[in-house]
FITIDREN-980834 format. One record per residue: x, y, z of N, C-alpha, C in turn; residue number from 1. Coordinates in nm, 3 decimals. Atoms other than C-alpha are relative to their C-alpha. Layout:
# residues N
       nX       nY       nZ      caX      caY      caZ       cX       cY       cZ  num
        X        Y        Z        X        Y        Z        X        Y        Z  NUM
...
//
This chain:
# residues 115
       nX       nY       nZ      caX      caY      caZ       cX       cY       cZ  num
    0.050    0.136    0.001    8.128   13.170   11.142    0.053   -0.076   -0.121    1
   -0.036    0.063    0.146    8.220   13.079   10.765    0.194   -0.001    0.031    2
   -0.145    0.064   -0.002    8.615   13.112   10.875    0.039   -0.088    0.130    3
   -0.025    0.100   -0.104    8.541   12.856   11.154   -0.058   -0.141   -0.074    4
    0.063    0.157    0.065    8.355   12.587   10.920    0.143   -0.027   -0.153    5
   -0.043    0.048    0.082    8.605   12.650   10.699    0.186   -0.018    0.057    6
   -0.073    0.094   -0.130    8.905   12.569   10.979   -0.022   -0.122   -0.018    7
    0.035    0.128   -0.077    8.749   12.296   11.049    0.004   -0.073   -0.115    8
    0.043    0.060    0.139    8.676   12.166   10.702    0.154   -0.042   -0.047    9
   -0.140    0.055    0.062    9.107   12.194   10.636    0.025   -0.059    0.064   10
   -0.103    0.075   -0.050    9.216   12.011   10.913   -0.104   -0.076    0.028   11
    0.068    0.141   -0.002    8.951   11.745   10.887    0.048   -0.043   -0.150   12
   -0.058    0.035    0.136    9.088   11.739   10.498    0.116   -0.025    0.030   13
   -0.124   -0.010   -0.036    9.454   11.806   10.625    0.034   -0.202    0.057   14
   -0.030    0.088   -0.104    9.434   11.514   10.892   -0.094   -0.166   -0.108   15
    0.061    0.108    0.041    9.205   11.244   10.681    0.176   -0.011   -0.150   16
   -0.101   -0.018    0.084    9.483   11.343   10.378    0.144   -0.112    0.067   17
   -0.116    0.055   -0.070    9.785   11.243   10.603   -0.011   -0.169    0.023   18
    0.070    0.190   -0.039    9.589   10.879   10.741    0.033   -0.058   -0.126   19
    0.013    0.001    0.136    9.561   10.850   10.358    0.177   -0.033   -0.007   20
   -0.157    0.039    0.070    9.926   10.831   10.268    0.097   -0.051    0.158   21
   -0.066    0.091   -0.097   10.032   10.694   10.637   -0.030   -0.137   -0.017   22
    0.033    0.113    0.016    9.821   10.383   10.523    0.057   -0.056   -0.109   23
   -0.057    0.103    0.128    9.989   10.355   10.182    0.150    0.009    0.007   24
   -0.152    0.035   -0.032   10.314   10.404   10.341    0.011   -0.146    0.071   25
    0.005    0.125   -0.030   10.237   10.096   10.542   -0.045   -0.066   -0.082   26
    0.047    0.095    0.094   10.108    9.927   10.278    0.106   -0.038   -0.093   27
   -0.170   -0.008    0.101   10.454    9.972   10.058    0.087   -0.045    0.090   28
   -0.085    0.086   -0.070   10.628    9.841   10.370   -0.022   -0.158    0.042   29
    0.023    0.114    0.025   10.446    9.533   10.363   -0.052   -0.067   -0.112   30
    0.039    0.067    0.164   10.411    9.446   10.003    0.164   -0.026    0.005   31
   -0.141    0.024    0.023   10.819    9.536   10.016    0.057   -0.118    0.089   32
   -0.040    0.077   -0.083   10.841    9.286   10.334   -0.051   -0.178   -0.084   33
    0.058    0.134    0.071   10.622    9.001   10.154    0.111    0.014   -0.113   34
   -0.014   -0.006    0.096   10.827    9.074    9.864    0.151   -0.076   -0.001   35
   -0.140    0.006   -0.022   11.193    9.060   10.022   -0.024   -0.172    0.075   36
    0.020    0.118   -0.040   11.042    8.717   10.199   -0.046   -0.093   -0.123   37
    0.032    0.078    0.113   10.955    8.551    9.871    0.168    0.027   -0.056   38
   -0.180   -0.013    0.070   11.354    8.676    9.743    0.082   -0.119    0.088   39
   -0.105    0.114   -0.056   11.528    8.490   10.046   -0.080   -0.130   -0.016   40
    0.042    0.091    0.023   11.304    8.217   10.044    0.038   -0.091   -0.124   41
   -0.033    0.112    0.150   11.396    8.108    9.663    0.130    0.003   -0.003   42
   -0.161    0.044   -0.016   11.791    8.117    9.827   -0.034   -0.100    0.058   43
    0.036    0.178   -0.046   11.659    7.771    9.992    0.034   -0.066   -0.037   44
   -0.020    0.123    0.164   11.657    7.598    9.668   -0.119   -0.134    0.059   45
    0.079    0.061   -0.071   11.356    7.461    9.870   -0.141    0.019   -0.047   46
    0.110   -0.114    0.082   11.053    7.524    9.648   -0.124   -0.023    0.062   47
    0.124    0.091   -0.095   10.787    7.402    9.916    0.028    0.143    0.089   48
   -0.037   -0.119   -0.062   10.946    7.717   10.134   -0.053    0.113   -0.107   49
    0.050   -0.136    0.095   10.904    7.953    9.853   -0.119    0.009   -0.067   50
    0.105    0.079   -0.003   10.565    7.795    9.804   -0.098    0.095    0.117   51
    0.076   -0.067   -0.111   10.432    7.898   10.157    0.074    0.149   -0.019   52
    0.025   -0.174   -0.005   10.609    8.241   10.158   -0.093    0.040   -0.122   53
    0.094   -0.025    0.114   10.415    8.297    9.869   -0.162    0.000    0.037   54
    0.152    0.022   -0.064   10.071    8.164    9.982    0.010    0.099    0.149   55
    0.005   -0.045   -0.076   10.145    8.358   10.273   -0.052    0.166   -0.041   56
   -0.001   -0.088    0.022   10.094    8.673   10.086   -0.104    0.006   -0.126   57
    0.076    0.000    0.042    9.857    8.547    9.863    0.033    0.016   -0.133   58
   -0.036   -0.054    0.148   10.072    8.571    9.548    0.015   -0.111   -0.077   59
   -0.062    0.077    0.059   10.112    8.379    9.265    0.104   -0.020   -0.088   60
   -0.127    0.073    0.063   10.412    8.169    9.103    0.026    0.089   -0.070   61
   -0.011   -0.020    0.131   10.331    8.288    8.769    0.041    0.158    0.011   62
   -0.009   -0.143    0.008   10.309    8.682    8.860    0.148    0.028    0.104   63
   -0.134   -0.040   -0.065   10.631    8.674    9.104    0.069   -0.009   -0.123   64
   -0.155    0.020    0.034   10.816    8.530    8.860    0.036    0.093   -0.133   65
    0.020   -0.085    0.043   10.732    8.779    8.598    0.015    0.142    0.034   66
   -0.035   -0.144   -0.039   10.747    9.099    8.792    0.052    0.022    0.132   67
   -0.104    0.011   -0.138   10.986    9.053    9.091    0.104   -0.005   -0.040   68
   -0.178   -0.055   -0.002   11.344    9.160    9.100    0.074   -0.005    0.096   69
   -0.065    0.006   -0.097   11.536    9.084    9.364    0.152    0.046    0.022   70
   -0.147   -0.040   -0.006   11.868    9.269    9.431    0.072    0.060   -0.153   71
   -0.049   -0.071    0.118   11.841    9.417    9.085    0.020   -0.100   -0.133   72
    0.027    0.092    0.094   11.793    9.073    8.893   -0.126   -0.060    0.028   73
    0.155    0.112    0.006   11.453    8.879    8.786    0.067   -0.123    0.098   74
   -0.002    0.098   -0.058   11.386    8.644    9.024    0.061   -0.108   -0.017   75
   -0.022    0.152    0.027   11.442    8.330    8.835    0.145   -0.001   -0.017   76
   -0.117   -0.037    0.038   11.805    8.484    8.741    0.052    0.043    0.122   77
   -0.044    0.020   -0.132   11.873    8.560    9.115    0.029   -0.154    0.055   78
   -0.008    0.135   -0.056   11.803    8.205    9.218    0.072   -0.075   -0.070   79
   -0.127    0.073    0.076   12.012    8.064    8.953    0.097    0.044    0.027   80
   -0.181   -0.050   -0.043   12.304    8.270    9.022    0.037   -0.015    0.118   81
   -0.040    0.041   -0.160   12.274    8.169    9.392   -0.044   -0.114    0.023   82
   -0.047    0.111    0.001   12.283    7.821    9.306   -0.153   -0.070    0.073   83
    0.113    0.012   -0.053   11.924    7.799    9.403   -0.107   -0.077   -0.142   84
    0.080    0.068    0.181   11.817    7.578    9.053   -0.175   -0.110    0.055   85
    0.121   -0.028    0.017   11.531    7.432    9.181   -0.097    0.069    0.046   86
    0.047   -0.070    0.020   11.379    7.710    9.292   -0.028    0.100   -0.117   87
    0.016   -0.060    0.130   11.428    7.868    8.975   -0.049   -0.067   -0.114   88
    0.013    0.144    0.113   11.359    7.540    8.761   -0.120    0.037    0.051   89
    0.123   -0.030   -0.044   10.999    7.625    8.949   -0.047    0.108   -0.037   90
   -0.005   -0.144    0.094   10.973    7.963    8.854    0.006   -0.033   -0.118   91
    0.037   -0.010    0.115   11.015    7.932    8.549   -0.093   -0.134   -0.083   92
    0.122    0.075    0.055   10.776    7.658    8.470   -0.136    0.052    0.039   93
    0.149   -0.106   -0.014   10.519    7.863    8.600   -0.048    0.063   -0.058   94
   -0.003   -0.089    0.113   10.567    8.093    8.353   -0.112   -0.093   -0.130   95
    0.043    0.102    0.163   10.513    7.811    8.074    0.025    0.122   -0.134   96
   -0.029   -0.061    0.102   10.495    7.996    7.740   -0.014    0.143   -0.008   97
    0.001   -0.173    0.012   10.597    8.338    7.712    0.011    0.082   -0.162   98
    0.066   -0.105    0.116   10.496    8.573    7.404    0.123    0.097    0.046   99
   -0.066   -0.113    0.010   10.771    8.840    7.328   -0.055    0.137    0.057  100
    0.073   -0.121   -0.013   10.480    9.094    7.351   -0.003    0.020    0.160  101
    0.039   -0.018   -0.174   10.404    8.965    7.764    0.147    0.076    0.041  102
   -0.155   -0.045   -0.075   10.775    9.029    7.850    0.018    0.144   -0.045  103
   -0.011   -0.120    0.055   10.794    9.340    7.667   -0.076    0.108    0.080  104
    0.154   -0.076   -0.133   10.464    9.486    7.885    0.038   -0.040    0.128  105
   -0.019   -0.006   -0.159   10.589    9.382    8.219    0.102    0.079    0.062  106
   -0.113   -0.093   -0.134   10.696    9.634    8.503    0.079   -0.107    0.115  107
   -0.006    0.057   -0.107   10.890    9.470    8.759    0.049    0.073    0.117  108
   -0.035   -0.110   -0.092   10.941    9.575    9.110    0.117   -0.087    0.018  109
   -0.109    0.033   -0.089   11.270    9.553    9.242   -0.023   -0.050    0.175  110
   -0.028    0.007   -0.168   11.351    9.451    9.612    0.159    0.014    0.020  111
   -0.143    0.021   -0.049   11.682    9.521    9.788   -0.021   -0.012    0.099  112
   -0.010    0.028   -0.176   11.788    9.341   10.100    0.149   -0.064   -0.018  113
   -0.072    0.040   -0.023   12.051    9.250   10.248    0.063   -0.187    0.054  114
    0.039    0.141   -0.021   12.137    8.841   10.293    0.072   -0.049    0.137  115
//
């Protein structure tokens, strides 16, 4: 009896375990999808577009433009190099005044996609 409750006990652990990291695998494919839709969006140079993808995901200005990487450059340095200035002229007023110390403490995530 005790090696049937305890059967039952791994693959109700086993199987809740798995749900568990199938949900934060989908969850990392749509943080990375919101993420890669806020990157093309600020190739627009349309900052009303990169505006709603944004509100669409519930994020703000100030924290994209701080810890988002797009294609292996900060955001605001993507959109400038792809000729995308006022989207980036937006970005970075969002920011407003940055402290050596904030920039120093921020992780950013990358995104890679293809354009």
């Amino acid at each position: 009896m005790n090696k049937v409750k305890v059967s039952a006990i791994a693959i109700i652990t086993g199987l809740s375990m798995s749900a568990a990291s199938t949900s934060a695998l989908a969850l990392d494919r749509q943080v990375e999808a919101a993420l890669v839709k806020v990157c093309k969006s600020t190739l627009s140079d349309k900052p009303i577009r990169m505006k709603h993808a944004m509100e669409d995901y519930n994020l703000e200005a100030r924290e994209v433009a701080l810890n988002v990487m797009c294609n292996g450059e900060d955001i605001i340095s993507f959109a400038a190099n792809n000729g995308a200035n006022k989207t980036a002229s937006r970005l970075q007023s969002s920011i407003g005044g940055v402290d050596i110390i904030d920039v120093a403490a921020v992780n950013k995530i990358n995104v890679t996609f293809e354009q």
